[in-house]
C-alpha positions as CSV (number, residue, x, y, z in Angstrom):
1,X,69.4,60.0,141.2
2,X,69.6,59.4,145.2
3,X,73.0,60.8,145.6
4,X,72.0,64.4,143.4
5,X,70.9,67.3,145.9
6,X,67.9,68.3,145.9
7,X,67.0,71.9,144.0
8,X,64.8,74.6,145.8
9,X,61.8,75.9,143.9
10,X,63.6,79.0,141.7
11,X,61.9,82.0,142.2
12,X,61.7,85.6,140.6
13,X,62.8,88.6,142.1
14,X,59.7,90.8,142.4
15,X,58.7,92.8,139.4
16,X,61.3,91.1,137.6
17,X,58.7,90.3,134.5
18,X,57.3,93.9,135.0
19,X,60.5,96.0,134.3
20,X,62.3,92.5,131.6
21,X,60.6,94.3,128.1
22,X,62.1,97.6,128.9
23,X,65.0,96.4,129.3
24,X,65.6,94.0,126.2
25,X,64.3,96.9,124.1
26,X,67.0,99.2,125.7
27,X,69.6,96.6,124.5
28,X,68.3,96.0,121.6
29,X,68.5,100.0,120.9
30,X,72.0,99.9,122.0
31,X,73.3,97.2,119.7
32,X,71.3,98.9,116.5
33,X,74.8,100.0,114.5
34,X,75.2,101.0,110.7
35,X,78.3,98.3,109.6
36,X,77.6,99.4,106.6
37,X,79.8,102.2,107.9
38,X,82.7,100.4,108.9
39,X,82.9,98.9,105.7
40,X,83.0,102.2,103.4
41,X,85.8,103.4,105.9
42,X,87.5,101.2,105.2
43,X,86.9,100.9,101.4
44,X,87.5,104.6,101.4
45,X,91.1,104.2,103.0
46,X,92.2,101.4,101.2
47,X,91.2,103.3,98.2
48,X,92.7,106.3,99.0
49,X,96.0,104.8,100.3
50,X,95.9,103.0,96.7
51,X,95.8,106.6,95.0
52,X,98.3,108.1,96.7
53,X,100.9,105.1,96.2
54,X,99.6,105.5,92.4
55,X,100.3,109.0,92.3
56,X,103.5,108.3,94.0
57,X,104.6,105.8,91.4
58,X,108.0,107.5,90.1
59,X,108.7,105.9,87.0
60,X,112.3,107.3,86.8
61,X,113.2,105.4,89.7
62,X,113.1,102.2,87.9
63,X,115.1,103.4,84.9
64,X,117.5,104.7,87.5
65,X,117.6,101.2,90.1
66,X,118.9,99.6,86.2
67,X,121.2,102.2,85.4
68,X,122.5,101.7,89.4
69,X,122.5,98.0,88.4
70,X,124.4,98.6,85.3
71,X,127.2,100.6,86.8
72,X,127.6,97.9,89.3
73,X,128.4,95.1,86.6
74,X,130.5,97.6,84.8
75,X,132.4,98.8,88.1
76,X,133.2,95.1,89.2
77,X,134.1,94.2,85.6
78,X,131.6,91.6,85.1
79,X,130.7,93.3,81.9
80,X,132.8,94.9,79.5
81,X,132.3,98.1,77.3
82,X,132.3,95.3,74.7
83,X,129.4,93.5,76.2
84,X,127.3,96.7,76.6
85,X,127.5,97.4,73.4
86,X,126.7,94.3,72.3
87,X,123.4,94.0,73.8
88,X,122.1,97.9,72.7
89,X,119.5,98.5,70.0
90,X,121.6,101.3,68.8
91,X,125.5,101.4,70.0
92,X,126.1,104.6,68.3
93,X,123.7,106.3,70.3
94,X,125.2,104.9,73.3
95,X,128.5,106.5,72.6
96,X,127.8,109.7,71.7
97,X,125.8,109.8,75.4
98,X,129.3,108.7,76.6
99,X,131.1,111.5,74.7
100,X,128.4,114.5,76.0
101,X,129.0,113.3,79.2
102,X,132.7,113.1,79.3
103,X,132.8,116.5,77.1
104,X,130.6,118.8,78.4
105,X,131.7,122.1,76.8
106,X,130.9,120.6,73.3
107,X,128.1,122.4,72.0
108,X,125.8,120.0,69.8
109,X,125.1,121.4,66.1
110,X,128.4,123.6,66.4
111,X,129.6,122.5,63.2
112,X,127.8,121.1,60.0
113,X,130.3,118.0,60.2
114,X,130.1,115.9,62.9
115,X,132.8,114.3,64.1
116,X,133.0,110.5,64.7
117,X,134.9,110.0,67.9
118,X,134.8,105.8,67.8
C-alpha cells in the first residue's frame, strides 16, 4: 500500500451538478426510437420480395429444364426411342406428338380415318 501514489481529492467542475439533469434528459430524448419500425421494414420487404418470386414462379420452366433433360439422354444415346416409350403412361400419344411435329402441314380431323403411322 506504501509503494501506490497517492490520489488528489477529485473535484467537480463548477456547475457540473447544475447543468448534469439537462443533459441526461437530452440523451435520453435522443436515444427514444420506434424499432418496432425496423422490424415491419423489414417484414414488409421480405414479404414482398417473397410475392414477387411467387408471382415469378414460371411453372413451364420446369416442364421445359425435363424436356431439355430428356433431349440430352436421347442426343447422347443413353436412352433409346425404345426406353422412352417404355416408361410413358400412354406411348401412342407420344407418337402422334412425334408425327405433328415432324408433319406439320397435316391437318388434324382432315379425314374420318385416321391413319396409324407406327
Amino acid at each position: 500500500m506504501q509503494n501506490l501514489p497517492k490520489i488528489k481529492d477529485l473535484k467537480s467542475p463548477d456547475g457540473y451538478f447544475d447543468s448534469l439533469p439537462d443533459q441526461i434528459l437530452a440523451k435520453s430524448q435522443k436515444r427514444e426510437s420506434y424499432p418496432w419500425i425496423k422490424w415491419a421494414a423489414s417484414i414488409t420487404l421480405i414479404v414482398s420480395i417473397g410475392v414477387w418470386q411467387w408471382n415469378n414462379y414460371d411453372s413451364t420452366s420446369e416442364a421445359l429444364l425435363m424436356e431439355e433433360e430428356i433431349d440430352l439422354y436421347i442426343d447422347s444415346q443413353y436412352w433409346s426411342a425404345e426406353d422412352i416409350l417404355s416408361m410413358s403412361e400412354n406411348p401412342e400419344e407420344i407418337l402422334n406428338e412425334i408425327i405433328e411435329d415432324e408433319n406439320p402441314f397435316i391437318e388434324e380431323g382432315s379425314s374420318d380415318q385416321e391413319e396409324i403411322w407406327y
